[in-house]
C-alpha positions in Angstrom: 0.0 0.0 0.0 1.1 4.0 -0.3 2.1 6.1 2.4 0.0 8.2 4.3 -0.4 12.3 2.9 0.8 14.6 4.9 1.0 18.1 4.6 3.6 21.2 4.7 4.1 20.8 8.2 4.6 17.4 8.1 7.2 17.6 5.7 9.0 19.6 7.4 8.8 17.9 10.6 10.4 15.4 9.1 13.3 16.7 7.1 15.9 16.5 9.9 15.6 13.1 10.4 15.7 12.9 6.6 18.7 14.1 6.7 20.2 12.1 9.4 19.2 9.2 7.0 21.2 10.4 4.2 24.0 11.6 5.2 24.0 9.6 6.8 22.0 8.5 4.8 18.4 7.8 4.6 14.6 8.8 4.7 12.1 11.2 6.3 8.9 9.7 7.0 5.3 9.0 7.8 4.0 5.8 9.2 4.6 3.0 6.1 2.2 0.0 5.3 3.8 -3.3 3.6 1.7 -5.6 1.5 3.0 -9.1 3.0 3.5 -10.5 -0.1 6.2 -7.7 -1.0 9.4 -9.1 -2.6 12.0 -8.6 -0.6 15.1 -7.0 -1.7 18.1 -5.6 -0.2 19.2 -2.0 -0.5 22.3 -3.3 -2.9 22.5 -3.1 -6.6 25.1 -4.2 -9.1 26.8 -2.5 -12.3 28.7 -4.4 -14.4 30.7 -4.3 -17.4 33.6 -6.3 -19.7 35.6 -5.2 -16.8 34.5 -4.1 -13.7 32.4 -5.0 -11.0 30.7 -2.3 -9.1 28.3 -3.3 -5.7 26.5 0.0 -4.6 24.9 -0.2 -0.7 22.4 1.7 0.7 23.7 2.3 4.0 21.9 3.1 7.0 23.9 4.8 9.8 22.8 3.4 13.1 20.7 0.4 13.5 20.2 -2.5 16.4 22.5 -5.9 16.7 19.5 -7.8 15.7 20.0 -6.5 12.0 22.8 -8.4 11.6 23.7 -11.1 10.5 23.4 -9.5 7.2 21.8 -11.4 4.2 24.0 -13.4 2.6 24.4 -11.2 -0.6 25.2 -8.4 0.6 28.2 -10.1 2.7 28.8 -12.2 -1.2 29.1 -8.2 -2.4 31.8 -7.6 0.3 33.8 -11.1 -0.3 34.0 -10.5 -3.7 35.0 -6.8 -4.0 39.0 -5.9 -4.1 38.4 -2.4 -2.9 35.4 -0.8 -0.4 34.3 2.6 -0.8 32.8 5.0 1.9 31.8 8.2 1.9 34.4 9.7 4.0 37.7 8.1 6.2 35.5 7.0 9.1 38.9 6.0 11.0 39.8 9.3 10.6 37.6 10.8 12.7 39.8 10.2 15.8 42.6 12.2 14.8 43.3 15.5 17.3 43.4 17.9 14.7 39.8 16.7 13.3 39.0 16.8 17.0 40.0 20.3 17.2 38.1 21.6 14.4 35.0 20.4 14.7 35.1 21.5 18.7 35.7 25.2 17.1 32.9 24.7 14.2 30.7 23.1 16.7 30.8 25.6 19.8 30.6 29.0 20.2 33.2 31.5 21.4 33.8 32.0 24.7 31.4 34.6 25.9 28.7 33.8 23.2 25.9 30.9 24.0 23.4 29.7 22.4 20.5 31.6 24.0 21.8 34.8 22.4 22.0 33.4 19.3 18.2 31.8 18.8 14.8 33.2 19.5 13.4 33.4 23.3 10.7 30.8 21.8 13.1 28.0 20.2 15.4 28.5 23.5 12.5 27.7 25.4 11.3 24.7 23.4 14.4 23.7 23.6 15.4 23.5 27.2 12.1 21.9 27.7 13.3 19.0 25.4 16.9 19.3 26.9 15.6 18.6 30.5 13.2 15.6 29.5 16.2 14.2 28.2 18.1 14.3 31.5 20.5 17.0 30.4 21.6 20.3 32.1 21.1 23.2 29.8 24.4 24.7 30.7 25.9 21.6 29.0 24.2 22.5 25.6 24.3 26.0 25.7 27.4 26.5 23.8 27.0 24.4 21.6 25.7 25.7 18.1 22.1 25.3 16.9 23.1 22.2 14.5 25.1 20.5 17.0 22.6 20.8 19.5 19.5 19.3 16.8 22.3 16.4 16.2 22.9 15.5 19.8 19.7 15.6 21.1 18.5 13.3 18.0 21.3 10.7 18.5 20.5 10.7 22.2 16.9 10.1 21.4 17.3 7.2 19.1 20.2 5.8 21.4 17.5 5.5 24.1 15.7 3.6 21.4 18.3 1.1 21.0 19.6 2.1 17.8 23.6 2.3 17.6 26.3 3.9 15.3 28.3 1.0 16.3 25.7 -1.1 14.1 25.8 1.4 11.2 26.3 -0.7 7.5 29.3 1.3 6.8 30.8 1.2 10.5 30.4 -2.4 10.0 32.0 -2.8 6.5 34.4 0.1 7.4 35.7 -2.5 10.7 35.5 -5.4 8.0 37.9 -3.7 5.4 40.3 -2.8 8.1 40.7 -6.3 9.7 40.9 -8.2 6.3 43.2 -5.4 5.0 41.4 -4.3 1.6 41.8 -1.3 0.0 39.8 1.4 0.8 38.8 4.4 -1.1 36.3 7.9 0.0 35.1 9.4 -1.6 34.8 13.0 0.2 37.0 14.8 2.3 36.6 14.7 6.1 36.4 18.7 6.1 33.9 18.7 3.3 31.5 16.9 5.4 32.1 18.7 8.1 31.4 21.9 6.7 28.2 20.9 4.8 26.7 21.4 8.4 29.1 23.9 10.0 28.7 26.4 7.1 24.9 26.9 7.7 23.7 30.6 8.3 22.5 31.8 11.8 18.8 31.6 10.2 19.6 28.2 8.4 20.8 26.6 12.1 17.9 27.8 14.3 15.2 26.1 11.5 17.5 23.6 11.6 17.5 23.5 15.5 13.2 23.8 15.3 13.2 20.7 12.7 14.9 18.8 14.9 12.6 19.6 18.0 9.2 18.3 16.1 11.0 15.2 15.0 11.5 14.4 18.5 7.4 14.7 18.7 7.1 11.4 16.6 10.8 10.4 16.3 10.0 6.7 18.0 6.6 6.1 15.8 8.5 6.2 12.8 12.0 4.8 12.9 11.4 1.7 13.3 9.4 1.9 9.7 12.1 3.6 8.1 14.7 0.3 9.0 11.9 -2.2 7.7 11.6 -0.1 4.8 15.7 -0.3 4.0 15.4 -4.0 5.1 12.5 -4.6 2.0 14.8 -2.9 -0.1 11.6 -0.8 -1.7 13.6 2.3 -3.2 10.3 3.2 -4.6 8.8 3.7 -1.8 11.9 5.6 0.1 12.0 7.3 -3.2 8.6 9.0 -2.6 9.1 9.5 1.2 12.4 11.9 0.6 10.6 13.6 -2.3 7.7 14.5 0.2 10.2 15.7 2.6 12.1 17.9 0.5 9.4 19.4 -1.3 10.0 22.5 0.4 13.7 22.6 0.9 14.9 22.2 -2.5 18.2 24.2 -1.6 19.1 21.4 0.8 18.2 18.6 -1.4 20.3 20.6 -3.9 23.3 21.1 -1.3 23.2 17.7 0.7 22.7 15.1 -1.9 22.6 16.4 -5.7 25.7 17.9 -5.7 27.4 15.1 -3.8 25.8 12.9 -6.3 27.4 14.2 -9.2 30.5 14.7 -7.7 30.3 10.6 -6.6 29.7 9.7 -10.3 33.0 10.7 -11.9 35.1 8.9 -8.8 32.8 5.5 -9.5 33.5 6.2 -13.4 37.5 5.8 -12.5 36.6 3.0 -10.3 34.9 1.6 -13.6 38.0 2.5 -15.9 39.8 0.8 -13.9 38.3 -2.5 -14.0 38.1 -2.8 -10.5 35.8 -5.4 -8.2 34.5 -2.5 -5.6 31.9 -2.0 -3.0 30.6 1.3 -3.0 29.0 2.1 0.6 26.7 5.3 0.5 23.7 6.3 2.5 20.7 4.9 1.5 18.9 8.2 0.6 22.0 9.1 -2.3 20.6 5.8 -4.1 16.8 6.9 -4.5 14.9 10.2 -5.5 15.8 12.6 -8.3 19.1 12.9 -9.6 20.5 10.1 -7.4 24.0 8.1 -8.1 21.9 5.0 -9.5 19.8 7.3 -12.0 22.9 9.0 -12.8 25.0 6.4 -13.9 22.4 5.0 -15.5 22.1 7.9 -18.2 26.0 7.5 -18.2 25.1 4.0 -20.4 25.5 2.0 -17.8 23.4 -0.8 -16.9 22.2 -1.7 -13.1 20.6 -4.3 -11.3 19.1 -4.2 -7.5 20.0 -8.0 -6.6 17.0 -9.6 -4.6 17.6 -11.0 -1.1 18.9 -14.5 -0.7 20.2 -14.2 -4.7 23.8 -15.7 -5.8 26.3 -13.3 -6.5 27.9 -14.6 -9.5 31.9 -14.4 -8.5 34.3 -12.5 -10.3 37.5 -13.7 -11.9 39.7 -15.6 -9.2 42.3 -13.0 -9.2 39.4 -10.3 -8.0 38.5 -12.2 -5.0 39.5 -10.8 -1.8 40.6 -12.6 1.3 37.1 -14.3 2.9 36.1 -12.5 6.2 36.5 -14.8 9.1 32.5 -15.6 10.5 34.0 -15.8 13.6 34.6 -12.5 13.9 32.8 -10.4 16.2 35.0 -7.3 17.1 33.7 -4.7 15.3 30.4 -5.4 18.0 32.8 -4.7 21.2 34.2 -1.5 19.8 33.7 1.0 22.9 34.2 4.1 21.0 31.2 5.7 19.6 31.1 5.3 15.8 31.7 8.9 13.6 28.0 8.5 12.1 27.6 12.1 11.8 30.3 12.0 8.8 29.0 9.1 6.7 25.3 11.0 6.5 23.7 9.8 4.1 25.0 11.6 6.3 25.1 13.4 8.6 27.6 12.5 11.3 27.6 12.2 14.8 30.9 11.8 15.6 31.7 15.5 15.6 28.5 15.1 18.1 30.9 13.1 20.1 33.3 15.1 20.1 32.7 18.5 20.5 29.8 17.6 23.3 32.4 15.8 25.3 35.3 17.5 25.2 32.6 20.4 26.0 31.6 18.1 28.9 34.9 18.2 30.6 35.8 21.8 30.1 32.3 22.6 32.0 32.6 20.4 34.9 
């Protein structure tokens, strides 16, 4: 069946956690209702030519330890693939001097909080949903408007059980490390960073308003949004992102069209090349207008979405890459708290991490 209409004020309510999707990549959303006897799919597809290989995976950022283990073609896509590509250097998120910027993007100068820089009315919303949460106020209140929307979300679906450490491309990104493949990204860390810290004072506090209404309904709708990536139905994700960007074509424009485009000429080289690669993206930058699929496809190429449970015919012997051990369960015991915020379909909540705890310290 189709998805429920909702209006201008839905789609708005919803377009922060659209965001949070993609950018980590995927979907804003009203309540969804499956047929039973809906195919299911998985959010991968294939492109292949004389050549080259080329797996692209939805990924969705945070999820809950009973989605894994993953269905079997999706971990065929990862055996087979010489080289995995991710939006960004997730590993790199660690480093001090990324640390360091995003604590100066994220907060504001000493002397400046956020209650000067927001209306009385979204400061007062706002500690309303900061205390209900269990925080003090003086913890958040130098942190800047998107900051703040990002914490509070991540705490929010935390407290539903959902987990960056569970995130597809944390997984795959743990995967590539241990079995030592190749690994290619296909922004910079900054770049990602400064889609969100290069907002305008009026962009942040909407921003900052979004994110307080989709707290209202945050826990009906989640849970739909994983079912939906777990179906694999990009038609219906499709429509859900188009009814949450109607209104905000500039941020459709700046978070995923232009990243799209930009993606296409790196996968092309990754094509030229002949190589056997896994390309792991948000879920949202594979569905809606002008996405990566729909794009390549008007390049010439052809591309399949490979049902669940399907063989994954193997490449030539010398693309194989080593065979990731089953037993293998470290990348589930990894005590840091995964840079989400980064791979956004992608949005990122390791600068989340971060700047909010290093702020933490400094204001105890």
């Amino acid at each position: 069946m189709g998805i429920y209409s909702i209006g201008k004020r839905g789609r708005v309510q919803w377009l922060v956690i659209s965001l949070l999707i993609i950018f980590t990549s995927l979907w804003a959303s009203v309540n969804l209702v499956y047929a039973q006897d809906i195919a299911k799919k998985d959010f991968l597809w294939s492109l292949k030519t004389d050549k080259a290989t080329i797996y692209l995976l939805g990924s969705v950022h945070l999820l809950k330890s009973d989605s894994y283990p993953l269905d079997k073609n999706i971990e065929a896509a990862y055996r087979n693939c010489k080289k995995v590509v991710f939006e960004t250097d997730i590993g790199g998120m660690n480093a001090p001097p990324v640390q360091a910027k995003m604590t100066s993007l994220a907060l504001y100068p000493e002397g400046q909080t956020l209650k000067q820089n927001i209306s009385p009315e979204t400061y007062s919303w706002l500690e309303k949903k900061v205390t209900a949460a269990g925080l003090p106020m003086a913890q958040m209140n130098r942190l800047k408007p998107w900051m703040c929307a990002l914490t509070l979300m991540l705490l929010e679906l935390q407290k539903m059980g959902f987990d960056p450490n569970y995130g597809i491309d944390q997984y795959f990104f743990n995967k590539a490390q241990q079995d030592e493949k190749e690994m290619v990204f296909l922004e910079s860390i900054d770049y990602q960073i400064n889609l969100f810290a290069e907002m305008n004072t009026e962009e942040e506090e909407s921003f900052l308003q979004q994110m307080l209404k989709d707290l209202e309904v945050v826990r009906t709708m989640f849970d739909s949004i994983v079912r939906a990536w777990e179906t694999g139905d990009a038609a219906q994700l499709g429509s859900i992102l188009a009814i949450s960007f109607k209104d905000h074509p500039d941020i459709y424009n700046r978070f995923l069209t232009q990243r799209n485009k930009a993606w296409v000429g790196k996968i092309k080289d990754l094509i030229a090349c002949g190589d056997t690669a896994l390309v792991v993206v948000g879920a949202g930058h594979l569905v809606g207008p002008e996405n990566l699929l729909q794009l390549l496809r008007a390049s010439g190429y052809t591309i399949e979405q490979i049902p669940a449970h399907a063989e994954i015919a193997a490449p030539s012997r010398e693309n194989l890459g080593p065979m990731p051990s089953t037993s293998d369960r470290g990348w589930r015991n990894n005590s840091e708290v995964s840079p989400w915020l980064y791979r956004l379909g992608s949005t990122r909540y390791a600068s989340r991490t971060i700047a909010f705890s290093r702020y933490r310290k400094m204001s105890t």
